[in-house]
Backbone of each chain as ProteinMPNN parsed JSONL, in Angstrom:
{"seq_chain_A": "XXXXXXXXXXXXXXXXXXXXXXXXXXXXXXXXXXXXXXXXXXXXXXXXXXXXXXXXXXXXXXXXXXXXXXXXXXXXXXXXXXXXXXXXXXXXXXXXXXXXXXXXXXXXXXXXXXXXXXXXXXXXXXXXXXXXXXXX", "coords_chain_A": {"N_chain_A": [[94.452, 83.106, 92.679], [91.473, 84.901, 92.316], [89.517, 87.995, 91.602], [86.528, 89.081, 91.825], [83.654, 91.213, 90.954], [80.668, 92.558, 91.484], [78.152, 94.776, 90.835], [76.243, 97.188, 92.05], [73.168, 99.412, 92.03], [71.896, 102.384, 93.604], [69.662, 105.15, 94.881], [69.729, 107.518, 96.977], [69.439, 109.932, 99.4], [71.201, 112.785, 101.214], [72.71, 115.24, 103.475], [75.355, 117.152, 104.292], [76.671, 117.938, 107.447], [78.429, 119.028, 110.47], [77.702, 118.879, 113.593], [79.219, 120.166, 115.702], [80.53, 122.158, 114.592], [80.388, 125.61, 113.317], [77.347, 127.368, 112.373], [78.967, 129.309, 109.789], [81.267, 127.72, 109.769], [80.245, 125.295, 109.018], [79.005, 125.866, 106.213], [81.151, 127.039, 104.836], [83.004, 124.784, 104.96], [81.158, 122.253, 103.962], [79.876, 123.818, 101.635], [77.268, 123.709, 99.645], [76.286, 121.209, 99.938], [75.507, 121.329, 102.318], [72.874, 122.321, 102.953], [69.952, 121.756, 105.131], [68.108, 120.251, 103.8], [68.818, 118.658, 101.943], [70.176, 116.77, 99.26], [70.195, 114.464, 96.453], [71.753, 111.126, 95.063], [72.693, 109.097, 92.492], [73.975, 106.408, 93.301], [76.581, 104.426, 92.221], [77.466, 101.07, 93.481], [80.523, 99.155, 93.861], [81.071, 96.102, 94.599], [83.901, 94.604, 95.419], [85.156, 91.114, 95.311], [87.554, 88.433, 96.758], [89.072, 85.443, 96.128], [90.16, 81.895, 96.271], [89.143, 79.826, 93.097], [86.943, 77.716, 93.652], [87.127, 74.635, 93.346], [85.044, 72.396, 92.5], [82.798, 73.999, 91.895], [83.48, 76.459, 90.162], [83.717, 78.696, 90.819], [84.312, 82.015, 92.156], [82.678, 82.983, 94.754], [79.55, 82.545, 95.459], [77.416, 83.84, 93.305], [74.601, 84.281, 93.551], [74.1, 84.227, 96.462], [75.939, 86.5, 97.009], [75.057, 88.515, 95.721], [71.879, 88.344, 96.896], [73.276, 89.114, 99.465], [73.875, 91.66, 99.196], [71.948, 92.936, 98.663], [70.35, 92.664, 101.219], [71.893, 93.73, 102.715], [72.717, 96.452, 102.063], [71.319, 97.645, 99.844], [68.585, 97.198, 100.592], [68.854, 99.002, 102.695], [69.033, 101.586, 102.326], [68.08, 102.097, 99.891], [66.598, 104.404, 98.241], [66.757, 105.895, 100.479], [66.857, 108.771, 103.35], [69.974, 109.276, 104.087], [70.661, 110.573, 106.509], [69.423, 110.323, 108.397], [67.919, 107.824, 108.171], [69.749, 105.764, 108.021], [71.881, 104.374, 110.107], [74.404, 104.199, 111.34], [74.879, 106.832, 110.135], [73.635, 108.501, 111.964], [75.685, 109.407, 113.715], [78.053, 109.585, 111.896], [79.333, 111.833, 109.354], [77.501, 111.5, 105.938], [79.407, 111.415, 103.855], [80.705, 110.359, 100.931], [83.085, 109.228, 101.219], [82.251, 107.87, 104.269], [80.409, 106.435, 103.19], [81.321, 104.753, 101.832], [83.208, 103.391, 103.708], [81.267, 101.966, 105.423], [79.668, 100.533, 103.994], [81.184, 98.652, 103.513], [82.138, 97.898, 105.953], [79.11, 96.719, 106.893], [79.34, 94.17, 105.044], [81.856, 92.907, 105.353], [81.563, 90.919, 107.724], [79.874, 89.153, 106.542], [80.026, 87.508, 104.288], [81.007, 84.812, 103.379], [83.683, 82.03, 102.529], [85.079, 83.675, 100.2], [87.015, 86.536, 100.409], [86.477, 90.394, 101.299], [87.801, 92.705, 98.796], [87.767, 95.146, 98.097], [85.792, 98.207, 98.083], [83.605, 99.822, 95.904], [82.543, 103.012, 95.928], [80.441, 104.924, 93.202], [79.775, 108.414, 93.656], [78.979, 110.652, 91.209], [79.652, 109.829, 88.118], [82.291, 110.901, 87.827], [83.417, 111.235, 89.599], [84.192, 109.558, 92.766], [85.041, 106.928, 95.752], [87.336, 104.713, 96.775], [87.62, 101.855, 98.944], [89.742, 99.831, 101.464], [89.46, 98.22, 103.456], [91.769, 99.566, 104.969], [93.155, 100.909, 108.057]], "CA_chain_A": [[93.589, 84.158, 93.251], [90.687, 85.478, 91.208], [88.889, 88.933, 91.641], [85.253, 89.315, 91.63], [83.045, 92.35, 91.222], [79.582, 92.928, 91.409], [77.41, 96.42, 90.663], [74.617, 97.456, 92.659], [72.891, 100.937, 92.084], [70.7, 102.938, 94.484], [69.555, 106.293, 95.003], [69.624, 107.92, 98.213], [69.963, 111.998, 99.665], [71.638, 112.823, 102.423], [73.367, 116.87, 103.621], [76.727, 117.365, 105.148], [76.533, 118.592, 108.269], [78.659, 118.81, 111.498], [77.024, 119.84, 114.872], [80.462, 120.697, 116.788], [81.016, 123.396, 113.555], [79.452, 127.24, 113.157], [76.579, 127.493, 110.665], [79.631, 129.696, 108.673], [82.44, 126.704, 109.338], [79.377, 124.212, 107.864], [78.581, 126.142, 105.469], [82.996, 126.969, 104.246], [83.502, 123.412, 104.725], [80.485, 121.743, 103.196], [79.383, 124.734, 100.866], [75.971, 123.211, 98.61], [76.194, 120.382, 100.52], [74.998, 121.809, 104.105], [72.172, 122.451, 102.728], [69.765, 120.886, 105.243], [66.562, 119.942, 103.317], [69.208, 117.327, 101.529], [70.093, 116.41, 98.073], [69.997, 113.182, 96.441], [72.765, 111.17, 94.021], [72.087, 108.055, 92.011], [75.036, 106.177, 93.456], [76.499, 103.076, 91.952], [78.349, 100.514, 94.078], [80.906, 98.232, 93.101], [81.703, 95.133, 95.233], [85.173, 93.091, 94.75], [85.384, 90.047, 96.397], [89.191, 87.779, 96.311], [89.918, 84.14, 96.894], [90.594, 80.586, 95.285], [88.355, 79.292, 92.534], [86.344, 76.85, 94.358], [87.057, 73.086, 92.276], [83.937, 71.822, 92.275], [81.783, 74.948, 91.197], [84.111, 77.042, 89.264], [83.268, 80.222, 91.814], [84.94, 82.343, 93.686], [81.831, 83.21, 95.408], [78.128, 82.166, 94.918], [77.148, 85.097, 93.121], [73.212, 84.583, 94.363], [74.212, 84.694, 97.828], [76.586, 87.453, 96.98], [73.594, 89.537, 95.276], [71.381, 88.557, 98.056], [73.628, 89.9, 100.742], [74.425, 93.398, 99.101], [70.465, 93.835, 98.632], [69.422, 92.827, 102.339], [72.652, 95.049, 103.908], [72.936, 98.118, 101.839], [69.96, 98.184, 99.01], [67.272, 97.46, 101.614], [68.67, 99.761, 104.209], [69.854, 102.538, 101.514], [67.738, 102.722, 98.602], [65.478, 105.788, 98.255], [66.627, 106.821, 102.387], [67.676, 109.887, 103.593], [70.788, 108.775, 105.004], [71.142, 111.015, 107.72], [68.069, 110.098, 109.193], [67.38, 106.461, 108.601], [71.031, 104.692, 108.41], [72.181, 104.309, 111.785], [75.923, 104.68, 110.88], [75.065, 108.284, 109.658], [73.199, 109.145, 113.145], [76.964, 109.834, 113.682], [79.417, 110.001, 111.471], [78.629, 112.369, 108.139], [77.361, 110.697, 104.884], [79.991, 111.28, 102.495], [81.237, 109.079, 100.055], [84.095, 107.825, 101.937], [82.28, 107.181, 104.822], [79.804, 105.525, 102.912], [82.296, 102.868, 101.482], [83.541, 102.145, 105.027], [80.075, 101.465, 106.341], [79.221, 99.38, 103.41], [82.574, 97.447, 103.766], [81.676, 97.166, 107.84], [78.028, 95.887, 106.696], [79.806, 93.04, 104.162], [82.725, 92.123, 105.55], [81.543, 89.674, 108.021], [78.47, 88.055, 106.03], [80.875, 86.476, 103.285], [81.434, 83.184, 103.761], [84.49, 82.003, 101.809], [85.364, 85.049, 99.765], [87.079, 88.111, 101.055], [86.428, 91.483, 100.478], [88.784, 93.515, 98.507], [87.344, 96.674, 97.491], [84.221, 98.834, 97.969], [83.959, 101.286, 95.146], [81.226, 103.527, 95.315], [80.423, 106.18, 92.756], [78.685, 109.39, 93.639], [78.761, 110.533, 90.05], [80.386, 109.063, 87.125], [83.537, 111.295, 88.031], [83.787, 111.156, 91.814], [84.331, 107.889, 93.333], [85.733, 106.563, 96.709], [87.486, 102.81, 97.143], [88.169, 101.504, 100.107], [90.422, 98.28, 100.812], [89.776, 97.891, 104.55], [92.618, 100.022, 105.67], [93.264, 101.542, 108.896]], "C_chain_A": [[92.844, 84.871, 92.121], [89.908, 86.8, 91.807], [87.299, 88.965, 90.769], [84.276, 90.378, 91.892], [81.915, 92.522, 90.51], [78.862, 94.504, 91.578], [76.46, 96.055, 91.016], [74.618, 99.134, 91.818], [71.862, 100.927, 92.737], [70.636, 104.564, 94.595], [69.047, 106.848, 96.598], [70.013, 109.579, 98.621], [70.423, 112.165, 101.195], [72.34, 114.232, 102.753], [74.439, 116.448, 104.701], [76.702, 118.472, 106.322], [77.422, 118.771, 109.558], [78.321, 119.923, 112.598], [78.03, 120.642, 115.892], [81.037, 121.811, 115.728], [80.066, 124.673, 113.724], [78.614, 127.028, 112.247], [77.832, 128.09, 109.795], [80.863, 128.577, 108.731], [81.407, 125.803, 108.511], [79.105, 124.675, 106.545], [80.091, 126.653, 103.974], [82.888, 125.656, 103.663], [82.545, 122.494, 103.976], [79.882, 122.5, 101.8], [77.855, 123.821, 100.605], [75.308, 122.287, 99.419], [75.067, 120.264, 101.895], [73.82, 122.03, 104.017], [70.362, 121.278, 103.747], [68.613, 120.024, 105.099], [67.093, 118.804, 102.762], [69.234, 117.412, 99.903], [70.562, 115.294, 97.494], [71.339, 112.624, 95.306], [71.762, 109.651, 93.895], [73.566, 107.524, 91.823], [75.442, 104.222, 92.694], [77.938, 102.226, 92.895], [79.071, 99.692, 93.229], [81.24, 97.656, 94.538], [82.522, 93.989, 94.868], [85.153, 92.505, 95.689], [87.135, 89.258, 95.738], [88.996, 86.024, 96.362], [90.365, 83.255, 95.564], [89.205, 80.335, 93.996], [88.266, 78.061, 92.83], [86.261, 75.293, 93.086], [86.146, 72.835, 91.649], [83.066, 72.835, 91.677], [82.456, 75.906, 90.382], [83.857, 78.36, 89.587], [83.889, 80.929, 92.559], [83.995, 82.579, 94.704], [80.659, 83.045, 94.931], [77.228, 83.503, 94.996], [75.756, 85.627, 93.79], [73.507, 85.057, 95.703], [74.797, 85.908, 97.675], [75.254, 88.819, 96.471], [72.475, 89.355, 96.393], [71.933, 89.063, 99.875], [73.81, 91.527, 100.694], [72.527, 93.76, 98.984], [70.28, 93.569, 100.079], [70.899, 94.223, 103.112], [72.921, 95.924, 103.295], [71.876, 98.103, 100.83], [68.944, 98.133, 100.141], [67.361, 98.469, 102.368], [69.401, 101.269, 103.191], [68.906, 103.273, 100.334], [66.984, 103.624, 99.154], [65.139, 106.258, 100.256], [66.962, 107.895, 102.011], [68.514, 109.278, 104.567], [70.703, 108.859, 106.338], [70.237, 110.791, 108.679], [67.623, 108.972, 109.56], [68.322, 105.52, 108.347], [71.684, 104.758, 109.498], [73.431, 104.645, 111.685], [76.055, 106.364, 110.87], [73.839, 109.179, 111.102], [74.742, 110.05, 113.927], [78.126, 110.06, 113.305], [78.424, 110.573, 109.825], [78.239, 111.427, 107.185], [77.931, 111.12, 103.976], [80.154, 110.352, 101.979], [82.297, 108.097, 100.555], [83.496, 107.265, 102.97], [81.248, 105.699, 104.422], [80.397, 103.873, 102.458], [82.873, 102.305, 102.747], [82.424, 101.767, 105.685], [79.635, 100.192, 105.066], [80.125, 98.491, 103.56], [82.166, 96.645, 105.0], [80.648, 96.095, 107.848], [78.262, 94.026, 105.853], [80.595, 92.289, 104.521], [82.649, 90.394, 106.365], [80.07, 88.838, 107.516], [78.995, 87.083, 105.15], [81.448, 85.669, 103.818], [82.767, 82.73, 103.794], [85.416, 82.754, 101.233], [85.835, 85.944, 100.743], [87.13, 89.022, 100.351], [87.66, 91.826, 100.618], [88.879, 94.455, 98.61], [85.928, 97.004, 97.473], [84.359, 99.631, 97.269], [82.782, 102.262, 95.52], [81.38, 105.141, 94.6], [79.465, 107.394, 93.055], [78.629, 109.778, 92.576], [79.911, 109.75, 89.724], [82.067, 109.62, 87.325], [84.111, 111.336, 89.58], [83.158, 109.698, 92.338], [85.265, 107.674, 93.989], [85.649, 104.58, 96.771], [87.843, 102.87, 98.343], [88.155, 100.084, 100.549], [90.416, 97.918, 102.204], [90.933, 98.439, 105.728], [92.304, 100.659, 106.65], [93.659, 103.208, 108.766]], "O_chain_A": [[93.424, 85.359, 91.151], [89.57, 86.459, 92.941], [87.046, 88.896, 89.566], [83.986, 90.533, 93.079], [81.882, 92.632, 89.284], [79.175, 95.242, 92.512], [75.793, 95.071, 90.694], [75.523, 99.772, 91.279], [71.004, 100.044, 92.748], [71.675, 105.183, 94.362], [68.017, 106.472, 97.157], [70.877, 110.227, 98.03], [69.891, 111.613, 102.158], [72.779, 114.469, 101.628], [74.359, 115.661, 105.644], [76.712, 119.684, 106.108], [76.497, 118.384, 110.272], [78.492, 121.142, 112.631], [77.694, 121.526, 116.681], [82.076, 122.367, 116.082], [78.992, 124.555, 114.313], [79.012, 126.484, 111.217], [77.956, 127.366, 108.807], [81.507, 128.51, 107.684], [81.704, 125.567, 107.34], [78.962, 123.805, 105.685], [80.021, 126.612, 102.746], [82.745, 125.334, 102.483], [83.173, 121.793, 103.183], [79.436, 121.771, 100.914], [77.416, 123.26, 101.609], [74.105, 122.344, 99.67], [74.216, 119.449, 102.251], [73.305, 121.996, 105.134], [69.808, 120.344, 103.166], [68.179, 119.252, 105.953], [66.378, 117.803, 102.808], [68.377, 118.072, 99.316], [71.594, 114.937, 98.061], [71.943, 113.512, 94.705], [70.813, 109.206, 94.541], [74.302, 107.8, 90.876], [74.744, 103.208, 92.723], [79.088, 102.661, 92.953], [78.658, 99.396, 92.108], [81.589, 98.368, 95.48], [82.236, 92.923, 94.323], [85.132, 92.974, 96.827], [87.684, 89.484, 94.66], [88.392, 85.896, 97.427], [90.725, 83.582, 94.433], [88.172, 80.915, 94.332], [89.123, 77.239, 92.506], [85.416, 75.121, 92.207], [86.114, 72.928, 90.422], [82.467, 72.362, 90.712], [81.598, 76.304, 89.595], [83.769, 79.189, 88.681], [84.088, 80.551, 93.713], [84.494, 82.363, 95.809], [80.568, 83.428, 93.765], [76.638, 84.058, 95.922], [75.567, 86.716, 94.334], [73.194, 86.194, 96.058], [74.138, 86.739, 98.3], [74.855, 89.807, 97.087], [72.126, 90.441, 96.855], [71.329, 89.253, 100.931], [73.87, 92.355, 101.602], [72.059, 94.863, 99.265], [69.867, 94.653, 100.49], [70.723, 95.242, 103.78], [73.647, 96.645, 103.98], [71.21, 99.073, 101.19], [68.516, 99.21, 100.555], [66.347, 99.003, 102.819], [70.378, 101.841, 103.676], [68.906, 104.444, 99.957], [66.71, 103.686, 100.353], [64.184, 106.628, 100.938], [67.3, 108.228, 100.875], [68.105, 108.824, 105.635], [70.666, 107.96, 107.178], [70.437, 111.16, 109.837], [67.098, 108.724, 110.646], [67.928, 104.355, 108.399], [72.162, 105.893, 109.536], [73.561, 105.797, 112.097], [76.955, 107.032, 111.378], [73.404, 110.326, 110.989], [74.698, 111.119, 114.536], [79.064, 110.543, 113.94], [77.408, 110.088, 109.329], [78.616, 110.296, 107.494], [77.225, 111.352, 102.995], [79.762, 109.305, 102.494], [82.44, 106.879, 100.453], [83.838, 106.09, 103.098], [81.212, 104.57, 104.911], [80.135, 102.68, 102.614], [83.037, 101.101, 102.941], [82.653, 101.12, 106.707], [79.328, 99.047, 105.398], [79.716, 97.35, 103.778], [81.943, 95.446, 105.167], [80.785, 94.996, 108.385], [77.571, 93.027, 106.053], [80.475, 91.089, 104.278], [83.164, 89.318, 106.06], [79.421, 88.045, 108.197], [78.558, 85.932, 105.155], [82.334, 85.774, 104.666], [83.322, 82.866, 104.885], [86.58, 82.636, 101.615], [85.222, 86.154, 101.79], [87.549, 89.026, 99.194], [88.456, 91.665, 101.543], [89.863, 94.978, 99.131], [85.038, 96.306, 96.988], [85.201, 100.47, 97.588], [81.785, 101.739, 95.022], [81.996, 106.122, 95.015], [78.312, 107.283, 92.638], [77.678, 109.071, 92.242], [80.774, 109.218, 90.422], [82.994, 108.87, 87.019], [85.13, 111.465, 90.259], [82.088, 109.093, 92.276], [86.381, 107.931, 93.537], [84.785, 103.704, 96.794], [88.364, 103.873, 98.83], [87.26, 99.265, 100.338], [91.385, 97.208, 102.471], [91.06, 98.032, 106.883], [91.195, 101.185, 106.569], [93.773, 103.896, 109.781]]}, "seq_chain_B": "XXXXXXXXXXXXXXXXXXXXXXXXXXXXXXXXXXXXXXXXXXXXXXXXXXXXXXXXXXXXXXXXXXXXXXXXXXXXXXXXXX", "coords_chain_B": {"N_chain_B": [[91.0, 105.348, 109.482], [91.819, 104.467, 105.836], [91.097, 106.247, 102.929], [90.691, 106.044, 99.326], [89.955, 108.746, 97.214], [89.086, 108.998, 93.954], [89.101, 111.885, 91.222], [87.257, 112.528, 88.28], [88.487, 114.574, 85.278], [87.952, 116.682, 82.66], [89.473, 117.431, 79.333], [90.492, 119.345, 76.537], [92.842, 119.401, 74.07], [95.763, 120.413, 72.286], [98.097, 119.323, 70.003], [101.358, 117.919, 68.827], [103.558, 115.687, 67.706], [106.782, 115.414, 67.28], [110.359, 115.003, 67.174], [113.128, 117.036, 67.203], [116.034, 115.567, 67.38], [115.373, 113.979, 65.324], [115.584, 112.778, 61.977], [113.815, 113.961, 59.322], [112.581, 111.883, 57.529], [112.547, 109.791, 59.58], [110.762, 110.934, 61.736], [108.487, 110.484, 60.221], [108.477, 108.35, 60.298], [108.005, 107.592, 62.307], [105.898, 108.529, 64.226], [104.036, 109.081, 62.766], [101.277, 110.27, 61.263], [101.12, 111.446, 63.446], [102.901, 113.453, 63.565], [102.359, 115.521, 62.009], [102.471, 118.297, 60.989], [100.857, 120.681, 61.33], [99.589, 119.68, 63.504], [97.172, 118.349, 65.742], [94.034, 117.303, 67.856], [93.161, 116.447, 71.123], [90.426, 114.761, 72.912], [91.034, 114.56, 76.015], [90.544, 112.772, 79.021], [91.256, 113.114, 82.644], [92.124, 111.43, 85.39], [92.183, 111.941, 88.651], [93.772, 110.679, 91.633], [93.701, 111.001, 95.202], [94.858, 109.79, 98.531], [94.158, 109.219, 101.55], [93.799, 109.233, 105.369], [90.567, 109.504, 106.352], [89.012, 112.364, 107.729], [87.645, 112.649, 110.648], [86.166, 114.687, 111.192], [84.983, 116.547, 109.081], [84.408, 114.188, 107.506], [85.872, 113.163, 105.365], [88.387, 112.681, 102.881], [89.483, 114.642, 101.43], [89.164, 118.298, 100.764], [86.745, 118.601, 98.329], [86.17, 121.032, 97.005], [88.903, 122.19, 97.425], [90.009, 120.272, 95.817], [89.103, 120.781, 93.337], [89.807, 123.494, 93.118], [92.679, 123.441, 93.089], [93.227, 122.142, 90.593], [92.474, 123.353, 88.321], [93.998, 125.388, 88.797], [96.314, 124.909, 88.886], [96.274, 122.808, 86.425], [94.592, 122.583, 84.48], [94.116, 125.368, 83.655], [96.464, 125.675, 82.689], [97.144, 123.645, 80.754], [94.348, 123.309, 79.077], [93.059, 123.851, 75.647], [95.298, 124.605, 74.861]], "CA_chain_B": [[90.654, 104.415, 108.036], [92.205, 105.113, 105.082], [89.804, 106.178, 101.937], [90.795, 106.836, 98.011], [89.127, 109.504, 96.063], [89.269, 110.021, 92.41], [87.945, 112.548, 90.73], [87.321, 113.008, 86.816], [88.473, 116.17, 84.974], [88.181, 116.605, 80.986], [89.858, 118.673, 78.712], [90.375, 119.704, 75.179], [94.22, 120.045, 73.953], [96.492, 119.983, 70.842], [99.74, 118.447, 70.233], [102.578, 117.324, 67.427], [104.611, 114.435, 68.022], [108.159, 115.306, 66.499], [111.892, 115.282, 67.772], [114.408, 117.356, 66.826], [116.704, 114.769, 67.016], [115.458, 112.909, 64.364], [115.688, 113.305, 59.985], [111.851, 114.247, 58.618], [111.694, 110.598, 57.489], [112.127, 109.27, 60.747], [109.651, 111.459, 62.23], [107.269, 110.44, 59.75], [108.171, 106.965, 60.52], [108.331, 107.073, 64.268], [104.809, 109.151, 64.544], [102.836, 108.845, 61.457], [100.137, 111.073, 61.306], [100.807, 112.352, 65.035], [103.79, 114.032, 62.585], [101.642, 116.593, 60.971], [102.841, 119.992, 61.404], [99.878, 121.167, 62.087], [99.187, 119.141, 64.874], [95.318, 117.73, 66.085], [93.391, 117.506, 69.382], [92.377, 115.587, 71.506], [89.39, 115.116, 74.265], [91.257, 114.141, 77.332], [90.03, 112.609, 80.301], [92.406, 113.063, 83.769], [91.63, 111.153, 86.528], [93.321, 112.072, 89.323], [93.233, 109.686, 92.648], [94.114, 111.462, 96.233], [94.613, 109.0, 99.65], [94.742, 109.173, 103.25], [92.78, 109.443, 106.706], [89.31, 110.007, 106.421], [88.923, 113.217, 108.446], [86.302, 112.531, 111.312], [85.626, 116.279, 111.428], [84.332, 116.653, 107.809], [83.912, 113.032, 106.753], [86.377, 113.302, 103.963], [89.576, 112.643, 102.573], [90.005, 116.221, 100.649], [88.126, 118.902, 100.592], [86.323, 118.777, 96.613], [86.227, 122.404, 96.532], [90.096, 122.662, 96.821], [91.242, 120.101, 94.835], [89.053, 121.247, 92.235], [90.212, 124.641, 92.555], [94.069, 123.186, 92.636], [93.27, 121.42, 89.262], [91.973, 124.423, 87.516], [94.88, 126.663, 88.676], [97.425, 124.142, 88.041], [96.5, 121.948, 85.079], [93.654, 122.903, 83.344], [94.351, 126.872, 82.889], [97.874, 125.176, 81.877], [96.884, 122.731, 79.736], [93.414, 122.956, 78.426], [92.603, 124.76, 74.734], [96.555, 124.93, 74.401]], "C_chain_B": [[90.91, 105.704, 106.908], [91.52, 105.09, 103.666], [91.121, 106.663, 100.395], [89.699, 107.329, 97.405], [89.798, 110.009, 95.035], [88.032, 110.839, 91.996], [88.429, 112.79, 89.144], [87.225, 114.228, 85.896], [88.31, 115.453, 83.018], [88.391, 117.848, 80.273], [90.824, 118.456, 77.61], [92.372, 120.297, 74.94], [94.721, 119.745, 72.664], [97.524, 119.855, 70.86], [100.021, 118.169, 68.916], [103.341, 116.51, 67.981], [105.787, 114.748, 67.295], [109.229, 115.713, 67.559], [112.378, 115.719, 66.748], [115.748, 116.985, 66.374], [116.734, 113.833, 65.7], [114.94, 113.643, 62.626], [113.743, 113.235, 60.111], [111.451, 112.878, 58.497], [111.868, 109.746, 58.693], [111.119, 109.303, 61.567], [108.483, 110.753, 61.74], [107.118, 109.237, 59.872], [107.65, 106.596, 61.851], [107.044, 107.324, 64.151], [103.87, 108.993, 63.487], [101.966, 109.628, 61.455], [100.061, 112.07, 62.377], [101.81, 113.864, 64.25], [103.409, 115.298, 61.956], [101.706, 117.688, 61.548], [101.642, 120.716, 61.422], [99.118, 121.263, 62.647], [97.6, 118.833, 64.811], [95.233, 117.423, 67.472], [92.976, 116.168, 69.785], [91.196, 115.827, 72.706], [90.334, 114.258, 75.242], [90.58, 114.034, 78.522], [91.659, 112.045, 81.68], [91.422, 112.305, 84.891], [92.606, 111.245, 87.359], [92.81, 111.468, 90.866], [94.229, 110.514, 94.481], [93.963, 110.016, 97.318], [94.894, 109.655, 100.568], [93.38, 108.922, 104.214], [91.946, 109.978, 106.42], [88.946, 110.961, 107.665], [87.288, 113.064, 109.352], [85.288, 113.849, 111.555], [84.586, 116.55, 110.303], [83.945, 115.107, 107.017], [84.684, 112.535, 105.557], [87.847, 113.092, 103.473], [90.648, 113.967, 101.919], [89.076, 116.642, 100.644], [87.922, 119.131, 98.603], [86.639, 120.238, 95.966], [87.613, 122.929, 96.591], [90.724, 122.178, 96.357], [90.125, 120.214, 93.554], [89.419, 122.971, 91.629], [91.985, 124.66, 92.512], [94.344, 122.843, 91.26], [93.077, 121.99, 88.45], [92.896, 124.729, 87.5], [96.035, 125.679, 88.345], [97.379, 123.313, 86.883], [95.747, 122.506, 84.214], [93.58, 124.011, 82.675], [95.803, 126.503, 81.767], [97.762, 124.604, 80.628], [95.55, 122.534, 78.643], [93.61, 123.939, 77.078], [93.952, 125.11, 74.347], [96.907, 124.209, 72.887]], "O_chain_B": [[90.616, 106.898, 106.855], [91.344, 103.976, 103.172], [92.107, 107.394, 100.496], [88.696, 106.69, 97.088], [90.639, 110.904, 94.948], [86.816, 110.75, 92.165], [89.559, 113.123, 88.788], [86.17, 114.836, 85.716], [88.476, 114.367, 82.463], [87.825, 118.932, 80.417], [91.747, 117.643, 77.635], [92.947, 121.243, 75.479], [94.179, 118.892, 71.961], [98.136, 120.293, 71.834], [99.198, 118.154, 68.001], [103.843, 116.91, 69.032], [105.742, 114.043, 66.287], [109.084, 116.486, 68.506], [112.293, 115.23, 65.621], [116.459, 117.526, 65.527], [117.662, 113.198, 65.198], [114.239, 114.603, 62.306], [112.885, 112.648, 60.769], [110.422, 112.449, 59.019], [111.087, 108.795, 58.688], [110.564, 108.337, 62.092], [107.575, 110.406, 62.496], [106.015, 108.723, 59.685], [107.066, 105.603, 62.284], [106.513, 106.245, 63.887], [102.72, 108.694, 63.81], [101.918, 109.533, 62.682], [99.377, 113.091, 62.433], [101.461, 115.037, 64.383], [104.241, 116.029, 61.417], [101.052, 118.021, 62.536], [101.973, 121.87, 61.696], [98.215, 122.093, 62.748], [96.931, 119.113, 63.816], [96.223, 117.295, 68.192], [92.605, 115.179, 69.154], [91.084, 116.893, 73.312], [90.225, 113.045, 75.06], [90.06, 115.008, 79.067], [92.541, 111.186, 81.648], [90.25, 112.583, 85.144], [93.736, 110.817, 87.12], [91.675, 111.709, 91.277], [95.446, 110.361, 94.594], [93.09, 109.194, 97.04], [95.719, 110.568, 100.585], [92.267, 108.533, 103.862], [92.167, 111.147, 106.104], [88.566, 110.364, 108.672], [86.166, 113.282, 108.895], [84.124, 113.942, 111.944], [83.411, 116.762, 110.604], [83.227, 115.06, 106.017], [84.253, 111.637, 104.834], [88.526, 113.789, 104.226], [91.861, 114.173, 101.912], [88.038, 115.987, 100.559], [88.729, 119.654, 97.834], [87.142, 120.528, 94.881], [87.821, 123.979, 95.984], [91.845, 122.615, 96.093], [90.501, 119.512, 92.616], [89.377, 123.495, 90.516], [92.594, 125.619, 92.037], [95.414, 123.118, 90.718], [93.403, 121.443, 87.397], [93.393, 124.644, 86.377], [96.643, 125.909, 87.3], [98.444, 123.082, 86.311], [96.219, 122.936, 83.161], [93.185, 124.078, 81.511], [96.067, 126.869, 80.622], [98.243, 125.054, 79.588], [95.611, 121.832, 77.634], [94.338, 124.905, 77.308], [93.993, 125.956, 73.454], [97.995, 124.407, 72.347]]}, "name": "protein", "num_of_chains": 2, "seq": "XXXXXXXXXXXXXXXXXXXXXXXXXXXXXXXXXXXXXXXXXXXXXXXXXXXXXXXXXXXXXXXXXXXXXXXXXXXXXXXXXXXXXXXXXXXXXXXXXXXXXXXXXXXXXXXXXXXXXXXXXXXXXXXXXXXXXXXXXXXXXXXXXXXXXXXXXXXXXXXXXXXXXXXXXXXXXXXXXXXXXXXXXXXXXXXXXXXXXXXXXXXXXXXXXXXXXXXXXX"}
């Protein structure tokens, strides 16, 4: 079993908001965030993939395809958005960081062929960063 | 669904490596340089990694604003510049 991980980066803005909260619970619970004009991060993904090293090609996964699936399902539909507005995922559930790694996981999981995913990292900065391994 | 968040703290501390237990030239063998009675710093970086249920209410696994104000009042007033 070999581990494989590819980096994307994109930049995208998105505000924390929930509509079933008070402007003063949104504004407790999200503080800066709630803000709802939006503010932007320059997020970097990481995508691990798992399996066998494939005999014949010496791959766990065919990295092109693998780079052409993370740009058509999360760079195309991610870069330079406002989440909350034009990712369909975030029409209802907030755009934090965690949920962002389970929507990119959701978007990946079934396009990989061969390969399974392991791990979605993504960093909102260099010090704050959510993985997520598929768990319930 | 269950999410991990780390988050990255940094901070400035000083230290001596010696036991009590042990003769001067042990010390100076065991530690070498860490040995020096009058100790040296370092830049530390903490990363510290929280899990669980991604809260459908807030979106989140912890709220940022209290485990960075847990990390202040417990480690970093503790430990930093010491």
């Amino acid at each position: 079993m070999v581990y494989l991980t590819r980096k994307a980066e994109f930049s995208a803005s998105h505000y924390y908001h929930n509509p079933e909260f008070t402007p003063e619970e949104n504004r407790r619970v999200f503080g800066k965030c709630n803000n709802p004009n939006g503010h932007g991060h320059n997020y970097t993904l990481e995508v691990t993939v798992k399996g066998d090293v494939d005999a014949r090609s010496g791959f766990v996964v065919d990295l092109r395809q693998l780079k052409e699936i993370m740009n058509r399902e999360v760079l195309d539909a991610m870069d330079h958005r406002f989440l909350n507005k034009e990712v369909p995922e975030f029409l209802t559930h907030i755009p934090t960081t965690e949920n962002l790694a389970i929507a990119i996981w959701q978007r990946l999981r079934t396009k990989l062929e061969k390969a399974h995913l392991h791990r979605i990292r993504v960093y909102e900065t260099p010090d704050l960063f959510v993985d997520f391994y598929g768990e319930q | 669904m269950k999410a991990y968040l780390t988050r990255r703290y940094l901070f400035s501390a000083s230290h001596r490596l010696h036991s009590d237990r042990m003769s001067a030239e042990e010390n100076r063998a065991t530690y070498g340089k860490c040995n020096n009675p009058h100790g040296h710093g370092h830049n530390y970086t903490m990363e510290i990694t929280v899990s669980g249920p991604v809260d459908p209410r807030s979106g989140m696994v912890c709220n940022l604003v209290d485990l960075d104000g847990f990390v202040e009042r417990e480690l970093l007033t503790r430990y930093a510049r010491i």
